[in-house]
Structures are given as C-alpha cells and as structure tokens.
C-alpha positions as CSV (number, residue, x, y, z in Angstrom):
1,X,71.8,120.8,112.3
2,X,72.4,117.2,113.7
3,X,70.6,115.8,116.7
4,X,72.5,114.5,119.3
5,X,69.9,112.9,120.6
6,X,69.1,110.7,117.4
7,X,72.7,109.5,117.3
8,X,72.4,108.0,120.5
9,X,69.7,105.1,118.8
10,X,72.3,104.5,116.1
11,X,74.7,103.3,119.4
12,X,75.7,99.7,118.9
13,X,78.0,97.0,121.7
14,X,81.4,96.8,120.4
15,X,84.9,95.2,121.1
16,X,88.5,96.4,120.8
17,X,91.3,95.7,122.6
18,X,92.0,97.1,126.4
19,X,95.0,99.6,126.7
20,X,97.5,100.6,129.1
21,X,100.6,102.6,126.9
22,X,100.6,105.2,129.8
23,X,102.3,103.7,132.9
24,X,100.5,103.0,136.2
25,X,101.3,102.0,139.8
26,X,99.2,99.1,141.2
27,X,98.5,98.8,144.9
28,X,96.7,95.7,146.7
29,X,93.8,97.2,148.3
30,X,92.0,93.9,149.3
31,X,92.4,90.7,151.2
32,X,90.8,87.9,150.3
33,X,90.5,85.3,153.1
34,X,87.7,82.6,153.7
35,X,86.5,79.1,152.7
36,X,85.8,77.6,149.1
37,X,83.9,80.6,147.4
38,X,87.2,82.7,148.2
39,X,89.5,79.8,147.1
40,X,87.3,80.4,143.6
41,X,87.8,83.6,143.4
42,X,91.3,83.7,144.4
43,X,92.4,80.8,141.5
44,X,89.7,82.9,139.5
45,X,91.3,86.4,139.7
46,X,88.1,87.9,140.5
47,X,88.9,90.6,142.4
48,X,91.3,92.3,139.5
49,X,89.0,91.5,137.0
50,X,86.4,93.9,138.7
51,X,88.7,96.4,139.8
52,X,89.7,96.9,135.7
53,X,86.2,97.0,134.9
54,X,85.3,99.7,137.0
55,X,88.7,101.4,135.7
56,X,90.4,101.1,138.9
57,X,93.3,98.8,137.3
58,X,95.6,100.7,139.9
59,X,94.3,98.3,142.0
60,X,94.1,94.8,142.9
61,X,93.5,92.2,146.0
62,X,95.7,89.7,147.2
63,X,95.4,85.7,148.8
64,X,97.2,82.7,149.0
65,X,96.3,79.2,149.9
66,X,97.3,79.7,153.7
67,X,94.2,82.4,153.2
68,X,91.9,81.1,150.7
69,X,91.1,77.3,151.1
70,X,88.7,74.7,149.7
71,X,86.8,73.1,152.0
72,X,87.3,75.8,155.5
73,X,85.1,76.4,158.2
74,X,85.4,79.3,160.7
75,X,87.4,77.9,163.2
76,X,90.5,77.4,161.3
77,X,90.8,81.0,160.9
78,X,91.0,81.0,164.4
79,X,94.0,78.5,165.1
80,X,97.5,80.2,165.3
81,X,98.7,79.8,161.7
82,X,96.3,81.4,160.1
83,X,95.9,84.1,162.4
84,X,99.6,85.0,162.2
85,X,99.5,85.0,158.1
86,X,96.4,87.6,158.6
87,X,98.3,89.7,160.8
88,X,102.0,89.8,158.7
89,X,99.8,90.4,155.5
90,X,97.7,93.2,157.1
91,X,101.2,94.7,158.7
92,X,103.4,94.0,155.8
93,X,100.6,96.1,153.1
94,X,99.6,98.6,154.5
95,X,97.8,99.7,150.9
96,X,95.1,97.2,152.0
97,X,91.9,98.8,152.9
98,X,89.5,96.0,153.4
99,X,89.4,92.6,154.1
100,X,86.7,90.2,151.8
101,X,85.4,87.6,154.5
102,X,83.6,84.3,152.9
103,X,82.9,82.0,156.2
104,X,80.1,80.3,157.7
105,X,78.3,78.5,154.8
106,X,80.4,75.1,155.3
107,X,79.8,75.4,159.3
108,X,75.9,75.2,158.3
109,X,76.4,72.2,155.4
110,X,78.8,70.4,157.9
111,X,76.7,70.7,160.5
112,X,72.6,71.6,160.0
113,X,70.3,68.3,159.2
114,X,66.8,69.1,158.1
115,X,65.7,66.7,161.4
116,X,67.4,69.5,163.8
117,X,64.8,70.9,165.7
118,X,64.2,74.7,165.7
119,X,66.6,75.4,169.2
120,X,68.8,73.0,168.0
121,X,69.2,75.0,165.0
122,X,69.5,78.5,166.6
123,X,72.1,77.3,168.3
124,X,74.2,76.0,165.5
125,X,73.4,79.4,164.6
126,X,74.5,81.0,167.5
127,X,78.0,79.2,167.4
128,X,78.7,80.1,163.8
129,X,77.6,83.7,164.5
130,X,80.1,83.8,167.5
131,X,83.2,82.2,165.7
132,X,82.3,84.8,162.5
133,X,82.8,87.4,165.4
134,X,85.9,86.2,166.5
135,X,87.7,86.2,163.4
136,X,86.2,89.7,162.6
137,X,87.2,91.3,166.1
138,X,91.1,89.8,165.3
139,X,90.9,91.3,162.3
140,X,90.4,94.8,163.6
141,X,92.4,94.0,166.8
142,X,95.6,93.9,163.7
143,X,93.9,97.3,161.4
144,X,91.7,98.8,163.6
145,X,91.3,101.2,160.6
146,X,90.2,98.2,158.1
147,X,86.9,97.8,156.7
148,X,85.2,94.7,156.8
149,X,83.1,92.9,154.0
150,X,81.3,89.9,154.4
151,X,81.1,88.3,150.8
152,X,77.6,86.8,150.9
153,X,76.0,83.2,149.3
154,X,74.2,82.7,146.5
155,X,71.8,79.9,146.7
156,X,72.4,76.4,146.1
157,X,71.3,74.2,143.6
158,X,71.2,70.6,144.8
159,X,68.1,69.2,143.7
160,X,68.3,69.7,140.1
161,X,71.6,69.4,139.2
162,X,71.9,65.9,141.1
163,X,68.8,65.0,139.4
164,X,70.5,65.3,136.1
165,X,72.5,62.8,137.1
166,X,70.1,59.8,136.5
167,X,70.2,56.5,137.0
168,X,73.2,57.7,138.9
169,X,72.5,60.3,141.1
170,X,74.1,59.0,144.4
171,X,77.7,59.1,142.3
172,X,77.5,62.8,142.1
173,X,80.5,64.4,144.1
174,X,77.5,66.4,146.4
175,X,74.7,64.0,147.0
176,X,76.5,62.9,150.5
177,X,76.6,66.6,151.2
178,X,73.0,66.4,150.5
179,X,72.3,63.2,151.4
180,X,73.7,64.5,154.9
181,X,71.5,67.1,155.1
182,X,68.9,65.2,155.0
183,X,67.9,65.9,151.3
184,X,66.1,69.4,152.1
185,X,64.1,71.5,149.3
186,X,65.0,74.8,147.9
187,X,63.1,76.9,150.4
188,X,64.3,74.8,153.3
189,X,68.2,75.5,152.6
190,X,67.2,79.2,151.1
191,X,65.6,79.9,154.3
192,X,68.5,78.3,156.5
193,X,70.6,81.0,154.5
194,X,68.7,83.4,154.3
195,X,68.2,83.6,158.4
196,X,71.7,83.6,159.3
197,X,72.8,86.0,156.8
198,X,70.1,88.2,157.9
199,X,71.8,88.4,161.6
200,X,75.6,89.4,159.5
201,X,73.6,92.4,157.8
202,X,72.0,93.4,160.7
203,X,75.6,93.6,162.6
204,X,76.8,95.5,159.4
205,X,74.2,98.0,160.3
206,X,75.3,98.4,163.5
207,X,79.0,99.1,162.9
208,X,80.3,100.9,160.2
209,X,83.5,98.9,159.5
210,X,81.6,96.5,158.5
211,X,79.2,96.2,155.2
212,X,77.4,93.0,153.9
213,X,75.9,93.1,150.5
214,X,73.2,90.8,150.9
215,X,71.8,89.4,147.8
216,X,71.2,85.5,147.8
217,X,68.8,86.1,145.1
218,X,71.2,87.5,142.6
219,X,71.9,84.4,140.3
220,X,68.3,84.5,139.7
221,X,67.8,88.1,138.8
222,X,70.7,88.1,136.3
223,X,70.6,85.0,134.6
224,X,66.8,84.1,134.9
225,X,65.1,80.3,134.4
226,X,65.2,81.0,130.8
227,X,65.2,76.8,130.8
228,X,62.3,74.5,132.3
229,X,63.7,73.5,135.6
230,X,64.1,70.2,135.6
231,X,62.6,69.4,139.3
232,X,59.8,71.0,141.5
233,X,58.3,73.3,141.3
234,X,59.5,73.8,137.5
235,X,58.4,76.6,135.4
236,X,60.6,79.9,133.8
237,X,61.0,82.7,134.6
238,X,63.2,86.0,132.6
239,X,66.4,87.7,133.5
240,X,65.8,89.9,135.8
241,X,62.1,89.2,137.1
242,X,63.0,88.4,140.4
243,X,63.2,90.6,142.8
244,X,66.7,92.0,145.1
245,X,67.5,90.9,147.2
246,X,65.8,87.2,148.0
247,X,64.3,86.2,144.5
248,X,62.0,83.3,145.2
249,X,63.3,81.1,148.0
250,X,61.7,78.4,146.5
251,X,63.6,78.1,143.7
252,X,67.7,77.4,143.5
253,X,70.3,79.6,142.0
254,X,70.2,78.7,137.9
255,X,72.3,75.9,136.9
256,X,73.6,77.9,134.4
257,X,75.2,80.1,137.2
258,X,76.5,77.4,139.0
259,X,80.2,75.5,138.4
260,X,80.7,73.2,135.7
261,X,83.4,71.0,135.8
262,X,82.3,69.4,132.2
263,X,81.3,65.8,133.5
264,X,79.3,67.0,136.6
265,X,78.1,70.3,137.5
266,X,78.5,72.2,141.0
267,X,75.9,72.0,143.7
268,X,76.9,75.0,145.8
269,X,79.8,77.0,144.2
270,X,79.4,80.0,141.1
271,X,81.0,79.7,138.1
272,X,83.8,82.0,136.7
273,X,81.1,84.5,135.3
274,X,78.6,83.7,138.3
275,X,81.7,85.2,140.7
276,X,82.5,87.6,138.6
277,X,79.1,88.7,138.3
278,X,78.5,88.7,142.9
279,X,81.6,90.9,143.2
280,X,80.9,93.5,140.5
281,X,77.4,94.0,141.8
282,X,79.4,94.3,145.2
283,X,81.5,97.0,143.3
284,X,78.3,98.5,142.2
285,X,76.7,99.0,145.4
286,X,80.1,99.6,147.6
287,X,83.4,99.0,146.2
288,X,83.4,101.3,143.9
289,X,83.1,104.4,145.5
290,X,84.6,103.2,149.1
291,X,88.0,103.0,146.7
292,X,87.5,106.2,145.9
293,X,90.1,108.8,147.5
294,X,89.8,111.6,149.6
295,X,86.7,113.2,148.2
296,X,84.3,112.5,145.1
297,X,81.8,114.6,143.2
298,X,79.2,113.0,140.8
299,X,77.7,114.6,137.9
300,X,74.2,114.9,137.7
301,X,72.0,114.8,135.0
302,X,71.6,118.3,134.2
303,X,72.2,121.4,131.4
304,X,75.9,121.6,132.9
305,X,76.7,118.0,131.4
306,X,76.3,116.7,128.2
307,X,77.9,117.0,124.6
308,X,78.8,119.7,122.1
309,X,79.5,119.4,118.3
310,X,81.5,121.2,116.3
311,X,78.3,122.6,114.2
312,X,77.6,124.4,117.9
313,X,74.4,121.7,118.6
314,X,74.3,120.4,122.3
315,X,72.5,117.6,124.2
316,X,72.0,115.7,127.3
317,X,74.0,112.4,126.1
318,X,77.5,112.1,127.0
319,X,79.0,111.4,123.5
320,X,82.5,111.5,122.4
321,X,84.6,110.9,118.4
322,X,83.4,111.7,115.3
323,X,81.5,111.3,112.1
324,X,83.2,112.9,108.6
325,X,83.5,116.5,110.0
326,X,81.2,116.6,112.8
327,X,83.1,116.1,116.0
328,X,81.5,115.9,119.6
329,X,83.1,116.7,123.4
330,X,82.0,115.9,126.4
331,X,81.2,118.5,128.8
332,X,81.0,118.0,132.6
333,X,80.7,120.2,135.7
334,X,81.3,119.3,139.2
335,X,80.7,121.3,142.2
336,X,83.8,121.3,144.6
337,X,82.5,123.9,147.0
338,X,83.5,121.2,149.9
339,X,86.9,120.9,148.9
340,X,89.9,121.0,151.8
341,X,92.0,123.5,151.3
342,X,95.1,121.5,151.1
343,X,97.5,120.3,148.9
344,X,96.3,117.5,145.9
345,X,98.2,114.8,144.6
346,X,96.2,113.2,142.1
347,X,92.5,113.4,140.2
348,X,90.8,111.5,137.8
349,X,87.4,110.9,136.2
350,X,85.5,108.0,135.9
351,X,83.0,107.1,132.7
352,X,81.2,104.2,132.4
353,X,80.9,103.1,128.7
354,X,77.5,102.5,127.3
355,X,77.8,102.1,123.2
356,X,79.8,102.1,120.1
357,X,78.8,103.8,116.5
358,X,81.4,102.7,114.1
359,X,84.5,102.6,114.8
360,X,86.3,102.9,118.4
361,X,87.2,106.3,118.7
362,X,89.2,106.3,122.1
363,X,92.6,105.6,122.6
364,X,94.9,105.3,125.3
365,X,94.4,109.3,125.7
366,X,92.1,111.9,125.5
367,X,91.6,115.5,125.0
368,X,91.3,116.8,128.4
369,X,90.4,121.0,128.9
370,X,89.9,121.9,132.6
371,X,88.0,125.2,133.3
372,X,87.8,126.4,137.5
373,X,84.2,128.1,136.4
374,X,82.0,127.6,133.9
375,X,83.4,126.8,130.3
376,X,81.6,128.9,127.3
377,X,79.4,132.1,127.8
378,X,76.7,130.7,129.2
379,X,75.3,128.5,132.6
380,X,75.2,124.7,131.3
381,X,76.5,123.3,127.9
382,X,76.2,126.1,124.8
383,X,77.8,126.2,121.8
384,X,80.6,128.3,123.1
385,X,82.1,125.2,124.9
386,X,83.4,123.1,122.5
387,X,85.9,125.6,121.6
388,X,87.1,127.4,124.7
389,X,90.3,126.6,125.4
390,X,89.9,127.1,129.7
391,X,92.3,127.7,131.8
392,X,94.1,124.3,130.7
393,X,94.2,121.7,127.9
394,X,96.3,118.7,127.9
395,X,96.2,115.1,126.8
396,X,95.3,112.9,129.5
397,X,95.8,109.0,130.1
398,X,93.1,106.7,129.7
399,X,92.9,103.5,132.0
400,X,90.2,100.5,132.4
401,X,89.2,97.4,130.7
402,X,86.5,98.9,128.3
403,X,86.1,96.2,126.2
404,X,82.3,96.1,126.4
405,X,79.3,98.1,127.0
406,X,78.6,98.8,131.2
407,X,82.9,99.3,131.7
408,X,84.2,102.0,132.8
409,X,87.4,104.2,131.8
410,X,89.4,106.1,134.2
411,X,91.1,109.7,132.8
412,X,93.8,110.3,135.1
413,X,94.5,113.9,134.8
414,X,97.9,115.4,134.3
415,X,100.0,116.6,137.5
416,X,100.4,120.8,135.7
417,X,95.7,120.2,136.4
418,X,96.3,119.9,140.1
419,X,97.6,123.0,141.2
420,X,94.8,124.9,139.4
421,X,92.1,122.6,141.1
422,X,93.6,123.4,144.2
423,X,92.2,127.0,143.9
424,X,88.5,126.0,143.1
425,X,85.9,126.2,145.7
426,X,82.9,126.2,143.4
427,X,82.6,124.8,139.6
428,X,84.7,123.2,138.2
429,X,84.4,121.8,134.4
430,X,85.5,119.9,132.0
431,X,85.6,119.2,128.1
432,X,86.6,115.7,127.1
433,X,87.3,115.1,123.0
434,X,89.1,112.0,121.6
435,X,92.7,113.0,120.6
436,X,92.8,110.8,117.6
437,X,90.8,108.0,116.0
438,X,88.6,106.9,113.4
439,X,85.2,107.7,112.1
440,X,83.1,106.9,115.4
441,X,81.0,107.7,118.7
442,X,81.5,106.3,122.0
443,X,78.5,107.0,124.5
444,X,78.9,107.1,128.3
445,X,76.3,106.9,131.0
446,X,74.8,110.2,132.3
447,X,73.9,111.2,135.7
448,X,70.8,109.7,136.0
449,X,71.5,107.1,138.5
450,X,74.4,108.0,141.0
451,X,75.7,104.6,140.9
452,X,76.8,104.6,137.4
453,X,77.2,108.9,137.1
454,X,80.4,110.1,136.3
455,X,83.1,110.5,139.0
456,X,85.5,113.6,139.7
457,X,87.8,112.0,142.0
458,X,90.5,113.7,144.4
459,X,93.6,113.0,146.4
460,X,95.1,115.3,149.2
461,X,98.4,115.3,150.2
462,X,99.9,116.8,153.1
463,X,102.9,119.2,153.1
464,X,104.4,120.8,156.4
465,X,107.6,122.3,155.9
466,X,110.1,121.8,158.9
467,X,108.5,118.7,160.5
468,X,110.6,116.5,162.2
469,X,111.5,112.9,160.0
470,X,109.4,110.2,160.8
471,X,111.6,107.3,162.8
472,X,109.0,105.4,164.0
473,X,106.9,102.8,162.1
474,X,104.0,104.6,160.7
475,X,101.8,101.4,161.1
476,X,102.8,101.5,164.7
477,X,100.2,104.6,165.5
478,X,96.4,103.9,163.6
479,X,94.4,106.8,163.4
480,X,90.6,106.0,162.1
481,X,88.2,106.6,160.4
482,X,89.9,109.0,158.0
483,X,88.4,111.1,156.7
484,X,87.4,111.7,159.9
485,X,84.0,114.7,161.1
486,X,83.8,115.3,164.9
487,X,86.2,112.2,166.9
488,X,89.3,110.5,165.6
489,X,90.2,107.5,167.3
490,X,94.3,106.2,168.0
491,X,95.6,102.9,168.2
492,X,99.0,102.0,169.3
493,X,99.7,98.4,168.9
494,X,101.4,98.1,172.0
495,X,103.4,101.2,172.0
496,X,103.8,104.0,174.2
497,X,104.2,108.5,173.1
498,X,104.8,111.3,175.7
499,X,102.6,113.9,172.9
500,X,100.5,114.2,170.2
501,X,99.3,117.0,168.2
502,X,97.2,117.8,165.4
503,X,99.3,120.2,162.8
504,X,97.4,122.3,159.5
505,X,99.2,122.7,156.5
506,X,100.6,126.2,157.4
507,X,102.4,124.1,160.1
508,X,100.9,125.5,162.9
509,X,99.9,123.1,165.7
510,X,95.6,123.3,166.5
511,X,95.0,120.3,168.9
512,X,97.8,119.2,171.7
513,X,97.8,116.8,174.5
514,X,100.8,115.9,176.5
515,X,99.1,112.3,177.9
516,X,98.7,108.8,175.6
517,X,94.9,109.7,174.5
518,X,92.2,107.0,172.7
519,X,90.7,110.0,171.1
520,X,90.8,113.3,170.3
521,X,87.8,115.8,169.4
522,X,88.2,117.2,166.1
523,X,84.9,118.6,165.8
524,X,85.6,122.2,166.1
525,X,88.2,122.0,163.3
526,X,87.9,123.3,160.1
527,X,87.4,121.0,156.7
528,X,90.6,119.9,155.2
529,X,94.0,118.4,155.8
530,X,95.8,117.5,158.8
531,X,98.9,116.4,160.1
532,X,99.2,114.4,163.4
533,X,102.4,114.0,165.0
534,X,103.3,111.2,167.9
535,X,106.4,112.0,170.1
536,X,108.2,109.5,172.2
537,X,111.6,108.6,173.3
538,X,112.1,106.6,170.1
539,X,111.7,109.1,167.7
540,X,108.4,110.9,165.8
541,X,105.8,109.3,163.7
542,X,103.5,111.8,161.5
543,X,100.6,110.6,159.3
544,X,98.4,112.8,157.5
545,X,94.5,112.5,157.7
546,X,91.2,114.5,156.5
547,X,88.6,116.5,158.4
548,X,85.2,116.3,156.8
C-alpha cells in the first residue's frame, strides 16, 4: 500500500499558467489614498496582485492620482478637493469595504531635524498625529461602516545606499532629504518611526474600525543581509532572523528591498516585490479573512481532514491528482453548527498551494462532492470516503493566481450546493478530486496554522416576500457593524424616517420604533439574517444585515 505521507517529500515548486475559463464578477473592495508609498502601489497594481494570490480575484482596489500622489503630506487630504473625490468614490462604490491610509511619513522627513529637541519633537508628533485623525474621522463621517487600515513604513535606507554613490554622494536625488535631516543614523530615523507608529497602533487598539499592521521590521525578516552592508555597523545576517515586528533598529531596510531606478537606487520607497511583499503579509494577518463574507469555518488539523487514495490508504496531507492508477481526494470537514438560518447565496473554499509532483494536475475545475454529515462509514477520513458519492457531486470552478508554491485557489461551489448547506447545522464535508489532468500531485497546506488553514466561506442573502420596494438610496441609511452581536448603530447622512423595524426572514417584524433612533438593541435576538426597513415620506429603504 502507498504512503501518503512519503509522497509529500517527493513535492517539488512548480509553474503553469493562471486560469479563469469560468466567468467571475469583480468588485472594488479597497481604496487606496495616501502619499508616495500608495502612489507605488497604485502605478504598481499591488492591491490586485494580492487579492489573486490569496484567490480572491473577485476582488480588487481602486485610486487615481487625485488619491494617490507622489510627494503628499496629511494636510492635503484635508483641503476641499481631495476631500470631495474621497467622498464621491466612497458614495459612488458602495462595494468598498476599507479604505488603505499611507500618511504621515513625509510630514516627519519634511519636517523632523536630528537637532529638534525632545518637546520639539513630540510636538511635531502631536500635529501629525492630529491631522492623521482628521482625515480618518472624514473618512467615517462619509462610511461610518468602513474600516480603516493604516498601511505602515518600512525602514529607510539612507546611509548605505547614498554611500554607494561615491565620489558623488551629494548628487544622489535623497542626500538633501538627508542632508535636511541632519544626516541621522539607522536607529535615530528607526526610532523616530518606530514611536509615532506606535501611537497609530495603539489607537487601532482602541477602535475597531481601525487596524494597523505594524511591522517596520519586515524587509529585514524576509529578505535578510545576505550581503555585507556596506556602512556601520556592517555584518549579515539570514532571511528571516530578525525578529516581527521591529528587527534591529539599528540596521536599515535591505537595499535589495528598496527601489531601483537602474542608475540610483531609492532611499525611502519599496520596490515592486518589497510592496508586494508589505501588503500580502497585511493579507496574511487581516485582509484575508476580513474579505471573507458572512461567516467562515477553518479546517483544523485533525482525522476529519486529509487525503484518500483509490487503494483505500489515508493521511493527514491534503493531496490532490494522480500517479499511473493511484488517484488521491481531498477530504475536509467543517463544523457549521453557528450557521444563521437564512437564505445563502454563495460559498467557496479556499486552499493555499504548497507543492508540485510531476505534472500540474488542476485545472480550471475540480471534482467537488458535498456531504451535510460525515462522508464514509466512519468519524474522520477512511477508506470509505473516496468513493461515496454524498448527497451531491458536481464540478466546481477554480479561481486564483496559483502559479507558485504559498498561493491560494478559491473553489467556488455550484449554486444546486447552496440549498443543501442551508439545512446543515453540524458537519459538513467535503471531497475534492482533480476532474482531469496529467500524471501529478498538487499538495495544499493543512490546518496547522489558522492563517494559512483551509477556508469554508459563506454568503447569506435575505428574502422577505411582500416587502415594500426600496425608493430610497440604500446608501442614504448606514447600519454598522454588520454582522452585528448585541447593538447596531444607524447613520442617516442627513436624512430624516418616521419608522424603523427589524424584519426575520419569515417576514415577521421583531424590533419596532416609531422615533429616528442612533441604535437599536439587538441583543436578545436570535443568530441569523435580518431585514431592517426605514419608512419616511419619501418612500422605504430595506438593507439586510447579520446577527451573530
């Protein structure tokens, strides 16, 4: 009998081409707004080249050069023009769900002089921290439903990349940024940075529309010092050695990370793959599963997941294709006791790749058997599995960038699965097996760490027969946060209702107030989907929302 876990050493990196042959709708879910670092990753494409590696090429983010410009400090987010192109893009897409903020690092280099005394700097401090503030509290004054993310700053890398410069260091594009400065040492700047960024993560803390992934040190932990460095205080060190989230604050970000231009390198600003590589660690740690829909479940690494052969052997990897006559499905089980009893719209599942044997063996589809139970005879995977047909077998599209080890694919399952999950409130498993290829394995990452585990993802959808037609801008009425637990909170932008009421899917109204309320108690409600309803002179509005 084979070993599936001796196949998995045989796993080897791989390229093929990404693919797409099943159609999908693509929705902006991010703006991009801020000074040179989102200018970057605006002209970069950042943002969408993220979003396809984590298999979320549904999605994408959105800027223009009113938005995203070279060279911005804070305050011009707060003159008229800019605030206005905020507010029509935030009104005008309402797919967005966050905003990506990159301000306050030129304030600091415009402003901060190695001579400034410690007060002095405090209270540049203070006045960035303020005018950060004020763009932030506009922003939510526009969506007050919109989260917030503050994109962060690597460290600079003056010193050494000036240096190799010589004889002609003063003609490099950042030595009067330096020079202006005051020509300050790693751990000065570091420090400068490292102290104001501390004060936006500890106000992300506070307020949960707004998250900072704080990790200055990241350039270093990826790319390493793998080359002497060519100033004080020199030395190597490898990929990965230093420590999230500071590194060492006496050392810069590589050069290697940093911009090169091909005659002169950049001082301050990430190259294609240094962006690339802030924003998908920013996927990893939020992004990712804040994109997610109404409710996720994660497999975990236990005897209900893993992979069957057709000899009948199981194991722990998650391994998928062929070799000759042996073929191999993935089996995974997710536990949806705490899903709403409501109507679904969509699901998929998310698999991060890890390895190649051979040849590619997945396509633009897959098998995909859906089981509400367990699959087989037996609790966790058994031989049984690879050939029970469950309650429902289709093929299933197959989305992401997958091009290389660490992407993920997303297996959006067919609309005849969702009625079926809709009656689950307990197990719920699956068997995944290539639907055609050649001779090969592909591996996926287990459930060992959450972050990279596999995804179950869901979308509710609610359906009230009998409601009255909306005829008043939805955008007109926020309700937040959604999905909400004990309070939901009601914007109006401005406008005025006579009733609101809270309506389950049976139609039935639960929660009623004839008076304009800021927020209504919802904690005595029962999990699941909800409609609310506004009332006025001018017509109904109803928006649907989730109670956790």
């Amino acid at each position: 009998m084979k070993n599936l876990l001796l196949l998995t050493t045989f796993l080897f990196s791989t390229t093929f081409t990404a693919f797409g042959q099943c159609a999908e709708d693509v929705e902006p879910k991010v703006l991009l707004i801020g000074d040179s670092w989102a200018f970057f990753m605006n002209t970069d494409g950042t943002f969408d080249n993220v979003f396809e590696h984590w298999g979320q090429s549904n999605m994408n983010f959105f800027s223009n050069a009113v938005l995203a410009v070279n060279g911005a400090e804070t305050q011009d987010f707060l003159v008229e023009a800019k605030m206005t192109e905020i507010e029509n893009q935030l009104d005008s897409q309402p797919s967005i769900e966050a905003v990506h903020v990159s301000l306050g690092g030129n304030d600091f280099l415009g402003a901060w002089n190695v001579d400034l005394t410690p007060a002095e700097t405090e209270a540049l401090s203070d006045e960035t921290y303020d005018e950060v503030f004020a763009v932030i509290d506009f922003i939510k004054s526009v969506r007050p439903d919109i989260q917030i993310v503050f994109s962060g700053y690597m460290y600079a890398n003056f010193a050494e990349v000036i240096d190799d410069a010589a004889p002609l260091e003063a003609s490099h594009p950042f030595y009067g940024t330096w020079e202006g400065m005051g020509f300050p040492t790693f751990a000065q700047l570091n420090t400068l940075l490292n102290d104001f960024s501390d004060r936006l993560y500890d106000a992300s803390l506070l307020d949960a529309q707004i998250d900072f992934i704080h990790v200055p040190g990241l350039m270093q932990h990826i790319y390493g010092q793998e080359e002497p460095l060519g100033v004080d205080p020199g030395g190597t060190y490898a990929p990965f050695f230093q420590p999230l989230p500071y590194g060492d604050i006496t050392y810069p970000s590589p050069k290697v990370a940093m911009r090169d231009y091909g005659l002169v390198r950049d001082c301050f600003h990430l190259s294609v793959d240094g962006y690339y590589k802030m924003i998908d660690y920013q996927f990893q740690k939020f992004y990712h599963k804040f994109f997610m829909d109404d409710i996720y479940y994660l497999a975990e690494l236990d005897d209900r997941n893993g992979t069957v052969d057709s000899e009948g052997e199981v194991g722990p990897a998650l391994i998928m294709g062929s070799v000759g006559l042996l073929e191999q499905k993935i089996i995974l089980s997710f536990d949806t006791d705490e899903l709403a009893d409501t109507v679904i719209t969509a699901a998929n599942i998310f698999l991060r790749r890890e390895g190649i044997y051979l040849d590619n063996p997945l396509g633009t589809e897959v098998l995909l058997t859906m089981k509400i139970g367990e699959l087989g005879s037996e609790s966790g995977v058994d031989a049984d599995d690879f050939s029970d047909a469950g309650d429902i077998s289709e093929t299933a599209c197959v989305f992401g960038m997958n091009e290389e080890d660490t992407d993920w694919i997303r297996i959006d399952l067919p609309e005849s699965f969702l009625p079926l999950i809709e009656t689950s409130f307990g197990i719920i498993e699956f068997s995944i097996g290539a639907a055609d290829g050649p001779d090969g394995f592909i591996s996926f990452t287990n459930g060992a760490d959450s972050e990279f585990a596999p995804v179950f993802n869901i979308m509710y959808k609610g359906e009230v027969v009998g409601l009255a037609e909306q005829e008043i801008e939805v955008n007109d009425f926020i309700v937040f946060p959604n999905p909400a637990k004990d309070q939901l909170n009601i914007f109006t932008k401005g406008k005025t209702y006579d009733r609101v009421e809270i309506i389950n899917l049976q139609g039935q109204t639960v929660i009623a107030s004839n008076v304009a309320v800021q927020q209504l108690n919802i904690s005595d409600l029962k999990a699941g989907q909800y409609l609310i309803r506004f009332s006025s002179v001018d017509g109904v509005s109803v928006q649907q929302f989730v109670k956790r």
